[in-house]
Steps between C-alpha positions, in 0.01 A plus 500: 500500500657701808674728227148579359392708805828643541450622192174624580557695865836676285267593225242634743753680697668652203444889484474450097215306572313783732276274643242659763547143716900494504442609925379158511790373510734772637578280844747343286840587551597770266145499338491852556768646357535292228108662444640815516817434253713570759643112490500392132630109560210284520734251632520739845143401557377268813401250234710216405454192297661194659373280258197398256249454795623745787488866559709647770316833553758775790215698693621840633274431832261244611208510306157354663278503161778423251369124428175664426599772261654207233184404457399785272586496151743764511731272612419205278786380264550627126692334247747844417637354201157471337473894598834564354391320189179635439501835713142613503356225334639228760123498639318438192327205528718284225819598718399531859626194732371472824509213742146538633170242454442677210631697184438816350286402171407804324471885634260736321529778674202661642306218393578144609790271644510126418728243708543182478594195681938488590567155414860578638333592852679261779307679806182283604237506494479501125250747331157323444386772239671463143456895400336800671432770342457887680248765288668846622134643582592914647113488640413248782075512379615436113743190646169390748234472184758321282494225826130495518535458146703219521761619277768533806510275807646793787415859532517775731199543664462918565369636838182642368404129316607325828162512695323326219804188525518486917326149494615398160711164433733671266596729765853532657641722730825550636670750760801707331820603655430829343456848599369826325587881605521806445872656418665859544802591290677687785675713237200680362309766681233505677644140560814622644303595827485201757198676658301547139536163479386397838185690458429317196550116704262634758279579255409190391205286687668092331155375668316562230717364229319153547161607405629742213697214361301165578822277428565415825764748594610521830619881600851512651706771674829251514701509158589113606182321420365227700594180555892575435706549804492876674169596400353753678190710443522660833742714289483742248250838487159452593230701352442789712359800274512769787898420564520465139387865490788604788752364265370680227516830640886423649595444148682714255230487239170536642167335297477739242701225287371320195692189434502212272450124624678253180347140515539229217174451330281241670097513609590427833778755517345742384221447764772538784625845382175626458415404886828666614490778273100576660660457877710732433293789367292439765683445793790722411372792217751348238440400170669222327470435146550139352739345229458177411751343228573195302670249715854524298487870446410510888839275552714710275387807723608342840822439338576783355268814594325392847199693548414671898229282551466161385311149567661234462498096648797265638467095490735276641806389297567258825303441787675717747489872662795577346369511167225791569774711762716497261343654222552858642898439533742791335555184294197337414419555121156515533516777789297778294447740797833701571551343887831412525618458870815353616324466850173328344768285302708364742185383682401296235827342447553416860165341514539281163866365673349433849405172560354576799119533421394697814804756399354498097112579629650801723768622212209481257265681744713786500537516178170522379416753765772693353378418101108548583487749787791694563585585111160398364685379227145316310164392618446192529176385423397175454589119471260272228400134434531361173151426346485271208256319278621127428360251287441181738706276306795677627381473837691571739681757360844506685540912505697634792553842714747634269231530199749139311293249384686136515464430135652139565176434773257564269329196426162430296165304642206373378211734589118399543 
């Protein structure tokens, strides 16, 4: 029902609602102040119902990607009066509706989440699997044994396992749209300094990531990661420890700075800050202590509290350039770093409404040389493939780029 995702994009939108994705949609007309509470109608929103099966959706501009961005779930429909009804609760499992291949079963949070077959479904194909169920496993070796063990049927594989599985059966790989940096909150010293934080790029020698890691990474000095349109790894900071030095010594602060890297607790995380953190006492004299955290205390600290330093990872909510430039927007809700440019804004929004794709590659160009070398706003790092182990029944397992698996694909053989 049309009125379902009208009710959705308005709920998104809706400043009560403080979602960190309402930029997604602010192209629609009077997305943005409604945001900001500045329009309070609903009704004065770009998005119209004409009737049970069409949408009539007013853009403020022409906007290249916008087929591509409703196809993430922020944009999916919701049934509002269920949310009125049950506030909170309207996602438990006994009251959740959804119009997917499959239904919400039973949620034990931290633990386990059973679906089961939509009999209501009317995409095609139709689901070939009755139930699956997902084991919420924090530690990618725990999740690997219980798959040897034959007590799941997909697992992570981790990089340090991986040579042991390169000419396995049960192994799948899978390129990610998905890039990992290094962030600066511009608002905190020594971080306030663009040539502190230059000196700390240049630093960095990304060639060796591959052999510290052994997943497969592929270093990358473009924040838009290969294959999407306006790549471009001739761009960026290249490691270059005697310049790094130069900007060191133009900056305010000097070396004689101790600082604190944050990270998210992970094995292979924690492996990248400690390679940074020992370039940078050597190649620069400063010492950097590390902080990992919990994953949702991590989160809450973005949000609310974001450290100086910071590590943190991007994948694709659509298949588009867009989606990674404009992270780092004044308005982007998951912009963590302080950058807020008007100039660095209106180049992203003039590349997402030109249709021209010649005119996007040289928009986007400038904008990541302004993002990643005139500002050094983060490091980027690196881009990774997806490794996974698969029981062969389910083979081929239809993952994609974006890290979705097509639940509905999945379909069970007979293995010899």
């Amino acid at each position: 029902n049309a009125l379902h995702f009208r009710d959705s994009w308005v709920r998104l939108l809706s400043p009560k609602t403080a979602s960190a994705y309402a930029y997604f949609l602010f192209d629609i007309e009077n997305a943005v102040d409604f945001n900001k509470g500045k329009i309070l109608d609903p009704d004065a929103l770009g998005i119209k119902v004409l009737d049970n099966q069409t949408l009539e959706v007013r853009l403020t501009k022409p906007v290249a990607f916008f087929p591509s961005l409703l196809s993430f779930m922020v944009t999916y429909p919701i049934r509002l009066d269920l949310i009125k009804k049950y506030g909170d609760h309207w996602t438990d499992p006994d009251k959740l509706v959804t119009c997917g291949p499959f239904m919400l079963k039973d949620y034990w949070p931290e633990y386990r989440i059973k679906l089961a077959q939509n009999s209501f479904y009317g995409g095609a194909p139709k689901p070939s699997l009755k139930q699956i169920t997902f084991f919420i496993v924090p530690d990618a070796t725990t999740a690997l044994t219980l798959a040897e063990s034959g007590l799941i049927d997909v697992s992570p594989i981790p990089p340090l396992a991986l040579p042991h599985y390169q000419n396995d059966a049960h192994l799948v790989r899978q390129n990610k749209l998905r890039g990992t940096y290094f962030g600066f909150n511009l608002r905190q010293k020594p971080f306030d300094d663009v040539n502190f934080r230059k000196a700390l790029a240049l630093s960095l020698n990304k060639k060796e990531l591959p052999e510290i890691l052994k997943g497969g990474e592929k270093p990358i000095d473009s924040w838009i990661v290969p294959p999407l349109l306006a790549f471009n790894d001739q761009l960026g900071l290249k490691f270059d420890p005697a310049q790094a030095k130069q900007y060191l010594a133009q900056s305010t602060y000097g070396k004689n700075q101790e600082l604190t890297l944050y990270f998210n607790s992970d094995a292979v995380i924690k492996k990248i800050a400690e390679w940074a953190a020992s370039l940078w006492a050597k190649n620069l004299g400063i010492t950097v202590h590390l902080e990992n955290m919990e994953w949702k205390a991590y989160l809450s600290k973005l949000h609310h509290e974001p450290p100086g330093f910071f590590r943190l990872g991007w994948g694709a909510d659509y298949p588009d350039p867009d989606n990674f430039m404009n992270l780092f927007t004044t308005a982007s809700g998951n912009n963590f770093t302080g950058f807020h440019s008007p100039d660095y804004d209106q180049l992203v929004s003039e590349a997402a409404s030109t249709l021209d794709t010649n005119k996007r590659i040289e928009l986007y160009n400038e904008a990541q040389t302004m993002l990643l070398e005139d500002q050094c706003v983060i490091i980027p790092l690196y881009v990774a493939s997806q490794y996974l182990w698969v029981n062969q029944k389910f083979a081929p397992y239809p993952i994609t780029p974006m890290d979705f698996a097509y639940l509905k694909k999945i379909k069970t053989h007979a293995t010899h």
